[in-house]
Backbone as CSV, one residue per row, in Angstrom:
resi,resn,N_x,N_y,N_z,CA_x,CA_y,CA_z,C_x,C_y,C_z
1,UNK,12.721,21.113,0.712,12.840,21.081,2.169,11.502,21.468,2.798
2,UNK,11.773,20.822,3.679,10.178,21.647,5.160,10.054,22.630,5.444
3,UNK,8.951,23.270,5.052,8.461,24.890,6.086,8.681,24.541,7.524
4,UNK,8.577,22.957,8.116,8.246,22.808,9.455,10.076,22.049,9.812
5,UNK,10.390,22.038,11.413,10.942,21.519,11.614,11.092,20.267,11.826
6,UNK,11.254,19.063,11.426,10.944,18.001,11.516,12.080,16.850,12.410
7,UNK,11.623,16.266,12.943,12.747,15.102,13.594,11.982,13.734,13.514
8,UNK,13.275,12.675,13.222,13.047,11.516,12.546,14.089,10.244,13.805
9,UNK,13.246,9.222,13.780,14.099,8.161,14.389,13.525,6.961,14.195
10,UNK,14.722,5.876,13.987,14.411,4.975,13.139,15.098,3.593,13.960
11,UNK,14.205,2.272,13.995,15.337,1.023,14.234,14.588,0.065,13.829
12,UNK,15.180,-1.162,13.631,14.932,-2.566,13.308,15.478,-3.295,14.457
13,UNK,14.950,-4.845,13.858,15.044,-5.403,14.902,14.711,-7.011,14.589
14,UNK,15.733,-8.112,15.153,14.956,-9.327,14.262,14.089,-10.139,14.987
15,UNK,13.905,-9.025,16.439,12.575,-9.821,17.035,13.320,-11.525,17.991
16,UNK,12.158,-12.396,18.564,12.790,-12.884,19.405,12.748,-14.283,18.915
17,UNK,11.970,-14.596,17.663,12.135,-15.875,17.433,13.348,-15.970,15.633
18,UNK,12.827,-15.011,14.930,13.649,-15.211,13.611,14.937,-15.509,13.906
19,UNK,15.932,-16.384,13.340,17.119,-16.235,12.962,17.759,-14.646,12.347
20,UNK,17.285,-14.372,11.686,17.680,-13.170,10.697,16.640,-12.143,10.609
21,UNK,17.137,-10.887,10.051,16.088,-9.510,9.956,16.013,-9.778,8.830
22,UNK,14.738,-9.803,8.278,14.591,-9.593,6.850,14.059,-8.469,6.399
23,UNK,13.693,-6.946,7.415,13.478,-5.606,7.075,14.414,-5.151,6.638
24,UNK,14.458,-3.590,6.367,15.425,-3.100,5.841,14.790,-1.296,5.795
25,UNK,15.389,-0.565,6.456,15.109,0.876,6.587,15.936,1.597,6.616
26,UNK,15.479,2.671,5.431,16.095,4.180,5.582,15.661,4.885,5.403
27,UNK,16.221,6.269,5.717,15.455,7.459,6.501,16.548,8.612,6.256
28,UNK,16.166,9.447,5.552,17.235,10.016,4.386,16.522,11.651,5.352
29,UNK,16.518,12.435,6.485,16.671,13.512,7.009,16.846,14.500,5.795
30,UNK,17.684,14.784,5.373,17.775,15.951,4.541,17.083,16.001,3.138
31,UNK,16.990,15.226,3.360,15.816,14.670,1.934,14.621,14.388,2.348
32,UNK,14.211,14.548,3.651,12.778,13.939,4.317,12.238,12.496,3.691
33,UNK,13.198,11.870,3.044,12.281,10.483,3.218,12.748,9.781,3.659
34,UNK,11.760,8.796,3.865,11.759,7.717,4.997,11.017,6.358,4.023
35,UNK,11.784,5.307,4.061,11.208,3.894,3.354,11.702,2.654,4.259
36,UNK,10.660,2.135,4.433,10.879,0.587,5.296,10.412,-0.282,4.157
37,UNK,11.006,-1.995,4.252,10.645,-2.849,3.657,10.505,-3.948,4.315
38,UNK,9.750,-4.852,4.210,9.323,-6.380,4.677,9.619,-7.382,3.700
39,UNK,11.088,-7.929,3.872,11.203,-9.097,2.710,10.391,-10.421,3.022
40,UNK,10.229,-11.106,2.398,9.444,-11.986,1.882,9.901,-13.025,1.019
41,UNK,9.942,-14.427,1.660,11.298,-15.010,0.702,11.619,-16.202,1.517
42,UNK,12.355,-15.764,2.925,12.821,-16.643,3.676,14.487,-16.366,3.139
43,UNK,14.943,-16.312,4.633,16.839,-16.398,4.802,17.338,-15.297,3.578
44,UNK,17.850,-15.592,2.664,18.563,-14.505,2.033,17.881,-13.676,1.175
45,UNK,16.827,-14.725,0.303,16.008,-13.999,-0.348,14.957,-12.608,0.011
46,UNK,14.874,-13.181,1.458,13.802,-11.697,1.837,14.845,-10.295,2.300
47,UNK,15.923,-10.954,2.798,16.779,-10.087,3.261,17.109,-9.280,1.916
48,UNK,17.477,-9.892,0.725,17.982,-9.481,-0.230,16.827,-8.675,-1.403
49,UNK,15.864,-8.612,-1.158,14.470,-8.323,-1.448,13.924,-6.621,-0.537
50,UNK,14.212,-6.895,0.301,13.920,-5.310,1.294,15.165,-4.404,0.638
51,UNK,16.305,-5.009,1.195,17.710,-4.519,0.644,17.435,-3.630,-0.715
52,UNK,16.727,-4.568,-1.847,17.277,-3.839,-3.003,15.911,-3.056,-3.425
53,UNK,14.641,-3.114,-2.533,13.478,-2.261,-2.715,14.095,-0.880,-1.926
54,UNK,14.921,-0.824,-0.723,15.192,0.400,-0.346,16.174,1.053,-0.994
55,UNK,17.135,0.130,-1.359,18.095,1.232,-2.333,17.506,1.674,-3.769
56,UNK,16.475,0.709,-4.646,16.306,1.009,-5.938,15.493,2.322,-5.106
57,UNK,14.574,2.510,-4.453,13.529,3.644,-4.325,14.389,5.294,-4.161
58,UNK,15.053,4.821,-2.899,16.489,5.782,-2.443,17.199,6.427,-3.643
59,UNK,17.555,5.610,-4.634,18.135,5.757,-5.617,17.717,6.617,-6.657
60,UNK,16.487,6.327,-7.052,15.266,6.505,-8.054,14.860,7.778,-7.608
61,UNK,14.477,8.197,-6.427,14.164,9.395,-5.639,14.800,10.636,-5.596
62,UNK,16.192,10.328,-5.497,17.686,10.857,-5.676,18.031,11.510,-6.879
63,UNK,17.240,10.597,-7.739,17.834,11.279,-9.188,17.802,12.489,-9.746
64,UNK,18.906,12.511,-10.344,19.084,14.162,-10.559,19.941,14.905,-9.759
65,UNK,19.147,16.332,-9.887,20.321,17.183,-8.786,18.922,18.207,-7.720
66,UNK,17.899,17.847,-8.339,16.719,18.450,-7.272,15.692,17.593,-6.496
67,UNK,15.019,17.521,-5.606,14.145,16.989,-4.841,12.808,17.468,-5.577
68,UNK,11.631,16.852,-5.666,10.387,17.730,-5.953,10.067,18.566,-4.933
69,UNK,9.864,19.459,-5.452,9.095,20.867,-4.379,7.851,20.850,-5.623
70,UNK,7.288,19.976,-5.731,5.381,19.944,-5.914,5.387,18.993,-5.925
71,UNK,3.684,18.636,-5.135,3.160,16.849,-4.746,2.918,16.360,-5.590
72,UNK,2.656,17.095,-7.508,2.190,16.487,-8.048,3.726,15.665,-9.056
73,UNK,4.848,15.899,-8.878,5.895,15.840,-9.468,6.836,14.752,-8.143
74,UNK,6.132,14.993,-7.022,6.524,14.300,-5.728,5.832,12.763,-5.907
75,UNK,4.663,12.384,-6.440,4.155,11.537,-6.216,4.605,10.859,-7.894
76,UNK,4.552,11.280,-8.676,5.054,10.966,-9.784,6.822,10.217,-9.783
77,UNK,7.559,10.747,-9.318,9.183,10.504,-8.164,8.322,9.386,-7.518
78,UNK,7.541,9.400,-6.887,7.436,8.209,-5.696,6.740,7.088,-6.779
79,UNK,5.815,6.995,-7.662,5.711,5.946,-9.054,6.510,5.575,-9.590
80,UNK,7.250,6.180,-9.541,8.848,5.405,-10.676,9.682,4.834,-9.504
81,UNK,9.596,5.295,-8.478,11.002,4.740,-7.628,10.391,3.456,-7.384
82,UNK,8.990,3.103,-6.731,8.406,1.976,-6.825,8.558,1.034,-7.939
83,UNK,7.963,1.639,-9.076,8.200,0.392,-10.514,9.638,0.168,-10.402
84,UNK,10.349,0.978,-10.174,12.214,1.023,-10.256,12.456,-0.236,-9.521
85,UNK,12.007,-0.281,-8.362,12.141,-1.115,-7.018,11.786,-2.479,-7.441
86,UNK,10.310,-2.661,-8.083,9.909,-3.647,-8.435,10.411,-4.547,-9.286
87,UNK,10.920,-3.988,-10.388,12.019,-4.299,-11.321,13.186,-4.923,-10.784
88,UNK,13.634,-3.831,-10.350,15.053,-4.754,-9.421,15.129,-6.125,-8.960
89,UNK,13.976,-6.186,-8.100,13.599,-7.500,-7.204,12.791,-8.583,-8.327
90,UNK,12.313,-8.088,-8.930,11.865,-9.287,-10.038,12.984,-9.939,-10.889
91,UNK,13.740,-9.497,-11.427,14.544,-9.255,-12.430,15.864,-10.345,-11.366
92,UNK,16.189,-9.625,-10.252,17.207,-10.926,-9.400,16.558,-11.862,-9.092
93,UNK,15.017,-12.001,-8.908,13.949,-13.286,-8.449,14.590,-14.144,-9.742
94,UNK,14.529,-13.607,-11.562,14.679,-14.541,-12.723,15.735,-14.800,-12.911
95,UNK,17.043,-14.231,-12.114,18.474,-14.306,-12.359,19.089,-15.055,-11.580
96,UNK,18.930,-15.309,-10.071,19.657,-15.544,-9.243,18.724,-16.735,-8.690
97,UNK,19.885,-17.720,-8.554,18.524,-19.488,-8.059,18.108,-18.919,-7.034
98,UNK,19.191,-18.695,-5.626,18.299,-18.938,-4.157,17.327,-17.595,-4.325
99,UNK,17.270,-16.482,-5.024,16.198,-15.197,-4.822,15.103,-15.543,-5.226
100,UNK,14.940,-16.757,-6.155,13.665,-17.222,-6.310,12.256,-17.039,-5.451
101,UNK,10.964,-16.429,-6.183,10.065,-16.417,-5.204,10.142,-15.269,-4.044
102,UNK,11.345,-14.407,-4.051,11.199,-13.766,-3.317,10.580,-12.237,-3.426
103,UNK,9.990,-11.372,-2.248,9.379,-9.901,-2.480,9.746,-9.569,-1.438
104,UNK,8.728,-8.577,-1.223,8.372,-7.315,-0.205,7.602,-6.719,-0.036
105,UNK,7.174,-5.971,1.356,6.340,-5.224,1.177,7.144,-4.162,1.319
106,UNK,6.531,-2.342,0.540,7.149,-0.911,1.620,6.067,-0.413,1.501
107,UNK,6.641,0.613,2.666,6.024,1.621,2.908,6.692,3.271,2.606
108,UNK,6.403,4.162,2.065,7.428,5.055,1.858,6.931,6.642,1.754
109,UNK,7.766,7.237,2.562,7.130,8.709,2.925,8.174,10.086,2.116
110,UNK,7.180,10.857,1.447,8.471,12.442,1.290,7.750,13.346,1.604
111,UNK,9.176,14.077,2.531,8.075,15.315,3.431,8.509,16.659,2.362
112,UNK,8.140,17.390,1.803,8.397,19.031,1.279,7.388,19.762,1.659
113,UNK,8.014,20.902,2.117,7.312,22.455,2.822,6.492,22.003,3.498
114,UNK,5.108,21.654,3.278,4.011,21.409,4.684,2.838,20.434,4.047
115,UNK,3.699,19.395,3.147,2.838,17.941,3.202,4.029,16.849,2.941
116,UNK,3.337,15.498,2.798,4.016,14.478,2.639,2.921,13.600,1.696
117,UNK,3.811,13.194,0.885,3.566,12.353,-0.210,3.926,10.913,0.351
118,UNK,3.176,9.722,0.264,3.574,7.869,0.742,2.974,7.929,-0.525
119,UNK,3.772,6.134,-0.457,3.241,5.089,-1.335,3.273,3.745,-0.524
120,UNK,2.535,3.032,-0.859,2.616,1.675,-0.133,2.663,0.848,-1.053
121,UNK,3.123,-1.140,-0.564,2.581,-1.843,-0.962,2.528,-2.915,-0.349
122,UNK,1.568,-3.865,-0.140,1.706,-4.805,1.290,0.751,-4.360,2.397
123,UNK,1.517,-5.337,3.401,0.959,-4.467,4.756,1.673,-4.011,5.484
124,UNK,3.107,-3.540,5.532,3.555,-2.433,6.026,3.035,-0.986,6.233
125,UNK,2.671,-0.411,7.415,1.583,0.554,7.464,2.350,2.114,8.045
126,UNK,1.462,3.204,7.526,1.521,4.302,7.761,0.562,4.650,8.676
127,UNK,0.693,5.355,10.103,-0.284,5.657,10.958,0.347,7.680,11.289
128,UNK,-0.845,8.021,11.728,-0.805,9.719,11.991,-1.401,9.220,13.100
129,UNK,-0.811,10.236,14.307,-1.084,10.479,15.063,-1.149,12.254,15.463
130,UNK,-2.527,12.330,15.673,-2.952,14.216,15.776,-3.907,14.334,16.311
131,UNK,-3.696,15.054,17.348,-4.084,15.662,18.587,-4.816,15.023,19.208
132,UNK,-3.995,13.554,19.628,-4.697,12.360,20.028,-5.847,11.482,19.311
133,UNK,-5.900,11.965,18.078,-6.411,10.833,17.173,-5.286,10.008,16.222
134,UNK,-5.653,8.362,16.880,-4.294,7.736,16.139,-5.362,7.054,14.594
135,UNK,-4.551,6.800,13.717,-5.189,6.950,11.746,-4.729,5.839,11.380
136,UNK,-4.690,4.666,10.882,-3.935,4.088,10.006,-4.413,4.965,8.073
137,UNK,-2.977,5.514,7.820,-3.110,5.940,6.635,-3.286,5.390,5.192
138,UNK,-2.717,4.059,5.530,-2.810,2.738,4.966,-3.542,1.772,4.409
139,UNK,-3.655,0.913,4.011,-4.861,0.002,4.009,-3.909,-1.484,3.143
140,UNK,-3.983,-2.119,4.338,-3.024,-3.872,3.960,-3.366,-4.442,2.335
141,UNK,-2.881,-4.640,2.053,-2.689,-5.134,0.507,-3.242,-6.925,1.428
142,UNK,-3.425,-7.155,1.720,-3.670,-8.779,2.332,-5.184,-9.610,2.073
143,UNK,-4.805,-10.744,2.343,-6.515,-11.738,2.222,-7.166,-11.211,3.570
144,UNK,-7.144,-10.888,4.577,-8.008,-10.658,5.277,-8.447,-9.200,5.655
145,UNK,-7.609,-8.544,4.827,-8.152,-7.080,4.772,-9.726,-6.884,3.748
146,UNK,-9.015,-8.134,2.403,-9.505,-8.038,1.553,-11.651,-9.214,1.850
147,UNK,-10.831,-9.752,2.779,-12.301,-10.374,3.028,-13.344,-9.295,3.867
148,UNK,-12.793,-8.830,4.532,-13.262,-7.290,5.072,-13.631,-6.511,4.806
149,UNK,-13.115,-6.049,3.587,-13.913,-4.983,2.430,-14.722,-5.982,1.795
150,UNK,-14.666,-6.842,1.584,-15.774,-7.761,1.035,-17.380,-7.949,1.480
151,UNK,-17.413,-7.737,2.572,-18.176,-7.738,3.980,-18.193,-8.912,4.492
152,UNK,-17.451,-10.363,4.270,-17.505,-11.325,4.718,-17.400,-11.853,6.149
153,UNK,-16.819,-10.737,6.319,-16.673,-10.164,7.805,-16.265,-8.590,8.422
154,UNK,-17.043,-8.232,9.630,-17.042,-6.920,10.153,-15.825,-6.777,10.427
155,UNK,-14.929,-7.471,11.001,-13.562,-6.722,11.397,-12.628,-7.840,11.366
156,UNK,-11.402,-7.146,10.910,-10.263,-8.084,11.159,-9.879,-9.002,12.302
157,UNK,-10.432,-8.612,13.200,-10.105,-9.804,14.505,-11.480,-10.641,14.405
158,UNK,-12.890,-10.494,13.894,-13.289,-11.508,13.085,-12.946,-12.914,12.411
159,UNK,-12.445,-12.041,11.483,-11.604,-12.770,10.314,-10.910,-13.744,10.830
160,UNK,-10.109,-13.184,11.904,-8.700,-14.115,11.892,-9.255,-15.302,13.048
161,UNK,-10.077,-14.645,13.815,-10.511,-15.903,15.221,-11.739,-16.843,13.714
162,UNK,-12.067,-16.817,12.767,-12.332,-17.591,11.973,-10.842,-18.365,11.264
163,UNK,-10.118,-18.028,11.377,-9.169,-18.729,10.793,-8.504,-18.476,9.451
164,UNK,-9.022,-16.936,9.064,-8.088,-16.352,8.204,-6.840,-15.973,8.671
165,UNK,-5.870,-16.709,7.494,-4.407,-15.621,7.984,-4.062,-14.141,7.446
166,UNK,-3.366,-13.590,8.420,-3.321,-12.411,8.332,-2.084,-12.133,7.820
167,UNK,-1.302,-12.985,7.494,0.113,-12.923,6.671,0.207,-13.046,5.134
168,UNK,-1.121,-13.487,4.764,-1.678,-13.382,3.337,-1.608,-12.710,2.627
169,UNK,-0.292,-12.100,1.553,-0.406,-10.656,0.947,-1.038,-11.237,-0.325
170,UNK,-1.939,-10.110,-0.751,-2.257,-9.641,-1.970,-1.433,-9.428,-3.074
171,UNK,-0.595,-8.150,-2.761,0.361,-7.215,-3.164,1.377,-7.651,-2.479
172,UNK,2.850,-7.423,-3.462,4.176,-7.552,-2.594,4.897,-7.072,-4.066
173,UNK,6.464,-6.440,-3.648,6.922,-6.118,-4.423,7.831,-7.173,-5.123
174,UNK,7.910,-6.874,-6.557,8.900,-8.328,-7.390,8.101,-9.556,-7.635
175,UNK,6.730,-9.706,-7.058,6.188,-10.475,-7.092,5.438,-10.880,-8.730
176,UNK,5.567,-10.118,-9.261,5.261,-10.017,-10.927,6.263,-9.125,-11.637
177,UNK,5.803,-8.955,-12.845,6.818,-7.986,-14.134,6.169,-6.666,-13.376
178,UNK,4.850,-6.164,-12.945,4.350,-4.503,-12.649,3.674,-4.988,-11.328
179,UNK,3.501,-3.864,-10.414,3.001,-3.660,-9.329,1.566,-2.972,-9.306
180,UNK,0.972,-2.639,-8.622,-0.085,-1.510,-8.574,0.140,-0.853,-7.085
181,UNK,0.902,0.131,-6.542,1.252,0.724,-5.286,0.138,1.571,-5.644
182,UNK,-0.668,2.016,-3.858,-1.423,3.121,-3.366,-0.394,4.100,-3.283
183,UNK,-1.497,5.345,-3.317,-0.569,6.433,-2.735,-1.247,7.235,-2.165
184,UNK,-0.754,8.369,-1.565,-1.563,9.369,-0.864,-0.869,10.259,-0.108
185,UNK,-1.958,11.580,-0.103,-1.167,12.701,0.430,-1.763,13.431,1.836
186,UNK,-0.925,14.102,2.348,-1.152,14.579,3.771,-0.572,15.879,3.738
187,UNK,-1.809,17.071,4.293,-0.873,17.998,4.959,-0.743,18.142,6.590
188,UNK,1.048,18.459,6.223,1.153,18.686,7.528,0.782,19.393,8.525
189,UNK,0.353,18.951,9.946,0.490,20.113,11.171,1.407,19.986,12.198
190,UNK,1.870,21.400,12.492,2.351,21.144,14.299,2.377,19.923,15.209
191,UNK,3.384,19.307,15.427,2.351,18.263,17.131,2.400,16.665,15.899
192,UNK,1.999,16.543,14.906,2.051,15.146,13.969,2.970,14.328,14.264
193,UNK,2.664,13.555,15.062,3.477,12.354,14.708,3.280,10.979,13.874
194,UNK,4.292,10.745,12.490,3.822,9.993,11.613,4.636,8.299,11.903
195,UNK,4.036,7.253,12.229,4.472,6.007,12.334,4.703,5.243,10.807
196,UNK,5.755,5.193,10.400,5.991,3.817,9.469,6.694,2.412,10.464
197,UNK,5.680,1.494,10.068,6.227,0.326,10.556,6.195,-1.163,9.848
198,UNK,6.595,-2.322,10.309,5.976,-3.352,9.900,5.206,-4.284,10.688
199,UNK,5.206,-5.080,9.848,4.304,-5.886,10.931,4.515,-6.875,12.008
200,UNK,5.780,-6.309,11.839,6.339,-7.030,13.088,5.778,-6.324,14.653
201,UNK,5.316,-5.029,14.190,5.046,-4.431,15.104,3.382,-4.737,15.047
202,UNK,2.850,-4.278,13.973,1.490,-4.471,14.408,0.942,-5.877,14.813
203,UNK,1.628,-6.787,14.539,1.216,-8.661,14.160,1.338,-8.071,15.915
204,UNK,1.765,-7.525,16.905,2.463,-7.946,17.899,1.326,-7.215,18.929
205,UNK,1.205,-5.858,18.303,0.669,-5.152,19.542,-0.749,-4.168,18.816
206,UNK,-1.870,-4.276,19.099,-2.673,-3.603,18.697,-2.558,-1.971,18.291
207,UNK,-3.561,-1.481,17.932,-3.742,0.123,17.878,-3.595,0.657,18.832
208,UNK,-4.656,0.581,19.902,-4.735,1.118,21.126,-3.585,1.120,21.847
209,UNK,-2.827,-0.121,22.137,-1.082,0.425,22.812,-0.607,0.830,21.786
210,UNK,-0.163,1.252,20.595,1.049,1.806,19.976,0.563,3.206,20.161
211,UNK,-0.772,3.581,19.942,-1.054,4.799,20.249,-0.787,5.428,21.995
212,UNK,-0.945,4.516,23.238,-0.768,4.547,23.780,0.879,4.994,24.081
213,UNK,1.714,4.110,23.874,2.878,4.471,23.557,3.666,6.101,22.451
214,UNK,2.884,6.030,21.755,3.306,7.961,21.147,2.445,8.956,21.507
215,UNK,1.848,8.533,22.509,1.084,9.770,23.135,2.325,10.351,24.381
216,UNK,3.014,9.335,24.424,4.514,9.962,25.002,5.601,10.350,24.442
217,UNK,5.052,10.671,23.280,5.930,11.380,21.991,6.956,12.859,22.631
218,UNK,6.897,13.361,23.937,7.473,14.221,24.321,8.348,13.575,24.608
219,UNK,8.774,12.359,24.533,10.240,11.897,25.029,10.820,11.648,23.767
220,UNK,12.306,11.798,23.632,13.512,11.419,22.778,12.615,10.318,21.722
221,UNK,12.747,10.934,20.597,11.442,10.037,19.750,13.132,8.302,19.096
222,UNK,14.568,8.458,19.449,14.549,7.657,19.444,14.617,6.488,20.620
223,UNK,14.421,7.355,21.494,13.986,6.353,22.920,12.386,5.603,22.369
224,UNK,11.370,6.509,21.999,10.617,6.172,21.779,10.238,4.527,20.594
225,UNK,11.417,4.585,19.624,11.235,3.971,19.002,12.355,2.481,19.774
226,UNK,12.804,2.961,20.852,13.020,1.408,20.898,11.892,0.641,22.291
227,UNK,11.288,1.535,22.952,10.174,1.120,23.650,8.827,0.528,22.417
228,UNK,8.574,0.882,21.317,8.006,0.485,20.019,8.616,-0.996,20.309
229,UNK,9.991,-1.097,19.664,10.269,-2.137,19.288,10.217,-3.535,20.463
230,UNK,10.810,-2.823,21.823,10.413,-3.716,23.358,8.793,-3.783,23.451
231,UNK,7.906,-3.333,23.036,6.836,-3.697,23.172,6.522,-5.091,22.566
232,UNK,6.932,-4.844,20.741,6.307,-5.877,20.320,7.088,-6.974,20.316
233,UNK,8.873,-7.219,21.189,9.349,-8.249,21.650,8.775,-8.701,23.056
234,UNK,8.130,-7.929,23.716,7.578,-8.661,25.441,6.288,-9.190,24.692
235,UNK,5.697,-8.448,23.828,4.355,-9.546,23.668,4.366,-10.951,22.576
236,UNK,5.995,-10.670,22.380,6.251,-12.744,21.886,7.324,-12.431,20.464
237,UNK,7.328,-11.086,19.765,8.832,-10.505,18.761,8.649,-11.686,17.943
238,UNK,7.692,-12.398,17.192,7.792,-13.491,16.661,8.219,-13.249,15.402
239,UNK,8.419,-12.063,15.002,8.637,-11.463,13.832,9.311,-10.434,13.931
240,UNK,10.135,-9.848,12.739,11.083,-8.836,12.660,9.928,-7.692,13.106
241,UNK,11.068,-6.769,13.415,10.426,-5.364,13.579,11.237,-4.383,13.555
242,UNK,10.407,-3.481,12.467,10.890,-2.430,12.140,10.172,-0.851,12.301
243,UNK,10.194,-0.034,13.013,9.917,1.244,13.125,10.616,2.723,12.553
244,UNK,10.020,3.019,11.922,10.362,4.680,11.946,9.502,5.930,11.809
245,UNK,10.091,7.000,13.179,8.891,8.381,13.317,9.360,9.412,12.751
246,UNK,8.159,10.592,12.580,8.648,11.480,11.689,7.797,12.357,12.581
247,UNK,8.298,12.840,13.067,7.338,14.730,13.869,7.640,15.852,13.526
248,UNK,6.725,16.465,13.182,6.601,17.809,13.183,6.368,18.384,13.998
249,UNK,7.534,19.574,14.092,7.647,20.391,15.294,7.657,21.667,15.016
C-alpha cells in the first residue's frame, strides 16, 4: 500500500468516428494499479486483444496472496505480467481465425509506499504532471518516434507534415512469440498528478492543452477525466479514447 493518499479516475470512450472501442482499462485502487490497452486488429480482434492484455497483466500481478512492497520485486511482477499478456494475445492470434494479426499497445502503473513502478509498450503514454511541469514518462514504441531519435528529423510534427505516419508501431503486444517492454520508476510527491492515456487522446490534442486541462486538477479528477475525453472528441474523437489519473494527495 501507499505512504501517500492517492485518488484514481478512469474512462474510455469510442470517440466520434469508430464503430467500436477497441481500449480496454483497469484501475485496481486497492492494489494501486492502473493498466490501459490499445487493441490493434480491427472490430473484434483489437477489442479482444486489449481485453486479454488487461486481464492476463491484472491477473499475473495478483498472483499470490501479497502485492510487492520493493521496486525491485515490483518491476520484476510488472515483467512477467507483460510476457504473461503477450502470450495470451499471441497464442489466440495462432488459435482463433478472426484474432489473426491482432495486438496492442499498454501502458501500466504500480503505486507502493512513495514510488511507482510502469511498463510500457507501444504508444500509449505515461505523463507526470509536478508543480506545473507536464513530462511525458514514456517514449512511443513507433516509426516516427523512431525517425526522431534517428535525427532524420528534429521533431515529431516535422516528421509527420513530411508525411510520416504516426500510427506506425514498432512494438505492440502479441505481435511475436516475446516482447521487449520499457520500464521505469518514479518517486512519488505531494500535488503529482500521473496521466495514463491513449492515443486517442494524444492523436487528438497536443501537450500544451492536456496540460492545460490538469492544471485544473483541483476539480473532481473524475470530472476531470471526462473533460480529457470531450476535448479530444470536439477536436474530431477520430479514435478511441481512453484516460486514467492517479494523484497524490
Amino acid at each position: 500500500m501507499s505512504s501517500h493518499r492517492m485518488e484514481y479516475a478512469w474512462r474510455t470512450d469510442r470517440g466520434r468516428i469508430r464503430a467500436a472501442n477497441e481500449d480496454a482499462v483497469a484501475v485496481f485502487p486497492e492494489s494501486g494499479l492502473v493498466i490501459v490497452a490499445d487493441g490493434i486488429g480491427g472490430a473484434s480482434a483489437g477489442d479482444a486483444a486489449s481485453n486479454l492484455a488487461v486481464r492476463a497483466v491484472s491477473e499475473r500481478f495478483h498472483i499470490g496472496n501479497t502485492l510487492p512492497a520493493d521496486q525491485r520485486v515490483a518491476r520484476r511482477r510488472a515483467q512477467e505480467a507483460v510476457g504473461a499478456a503477450n502470450r495470451a494475445i499471441w497464442e489466440s492470434a495462432q488459435t482463433t481465425e478472426h484474432h489473426a494479426g491482432m495486438g496492442t499497445t499498454l501502458v501500466m502503473g504500480y503505486v507502493c509506499s512513495d514510488w511507482l513502478v510502469f511498463a510500457y509498450v507501444g504508444d500509449s503514454r505515461l505523463y507526470r504532471l509536478r508543480d506545473g511541469d507536464f513530462v511525458q514518462l514514456t517514449r512511443d514504441h513507433s516509426l516516427i518516434q523512431e525517425v526522431v531519435d534517428r535525427g532524420f528529423f528534429s521533431t515529431i510534427e516535422d516528421a509527420q507534415h513530411y508525411g510520416i505516419n504516426r500510427n506506425i508501431l514498432t512494438r505492440g503486444l502479441g505481435t511475436g512469440r516475446s516482447v521487449a517492454a520499457d520500464f521505469g520508476e518514479e518517486d512519488l510527491r505531494p500535488g503529482d498528478l500521473y496521466l495514463f492515456c491513449t492515443d486517442g487522446l494524444t492523436g487528438m490534442v497536443d501537450d500544451r492543452n492536456i496540460r492545460g486541462m490538469l492544471l485544473r486538477a483541483d476539480e473532481n479528477l473524475d470530472l476531470l477525466t471526462r473533460s480529457l475525453v470531450e476535448l479530444a472528441c470536439d477536436a474530431g474523437g477520430l479514435d478511441n479514447i481512453t484516460v486514467a489519473l492517479l494523484r497524490v494527495s
